[in-house]
Steps between C-alpha positions, in 0.01 A plus 500: 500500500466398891859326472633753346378759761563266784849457324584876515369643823714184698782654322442849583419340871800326549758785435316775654410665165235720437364556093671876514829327569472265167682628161382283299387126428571207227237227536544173298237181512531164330359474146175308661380809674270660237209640702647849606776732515755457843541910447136534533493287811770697634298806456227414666751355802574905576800583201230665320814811384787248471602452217481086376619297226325137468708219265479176457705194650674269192272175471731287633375094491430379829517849720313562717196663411293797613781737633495819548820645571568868566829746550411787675794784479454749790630756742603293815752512786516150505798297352460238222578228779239682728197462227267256575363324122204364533375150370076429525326208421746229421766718343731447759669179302600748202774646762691165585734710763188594674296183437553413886461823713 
């Protein structure tokens, strides 16, 4: 729940988003996260009238595990090049073209 949360107000943070400006949310964790719903951590991070959809990764051998991954759609001036994506607590290896900012 704390990742999670952590997870979504750094992304809000980084691109100058505010909960009003998000449409909606797809959340997906790795099939070892069993303890809780992302959407319900999301919730209590401040998109408590967004909609959310949680899923499930595949259970691919040998992936990482304990990911969280979430694709926010929302209103924004920003480009696609201009977004900042966020990557917490080790994740940063699952994007190799960003593995070394």
């Amino acid at each position: 729940m704390e990742a999670v949360g952590e997870l979504i107000r750094e992304m809000l943070a980084a691109n100058s988003v505010s909960p009003d400006d998000v449409i909606s949310v797809i959340l997906t964790s790795t099939p070892d996260l069993v303890s809780c719903y992302p959407a319900t951590a999301a919730r209590l991070a401040g998109l408590d009238d967004v909609p959310l959809l949680s899923a499930q990764e595949v259970a691919v051998p040998n992936a990482m595990p304990r990911v969280v991954r979430v694709m926010a759609h929302v209103e924004s001036d920003l480009t696609r090049h201009q977004v900042e994506h966020v990557y917490l607590r080790g994740t940063e290896s699952l994007r190799k073209d960003t593995a070394d900012d």
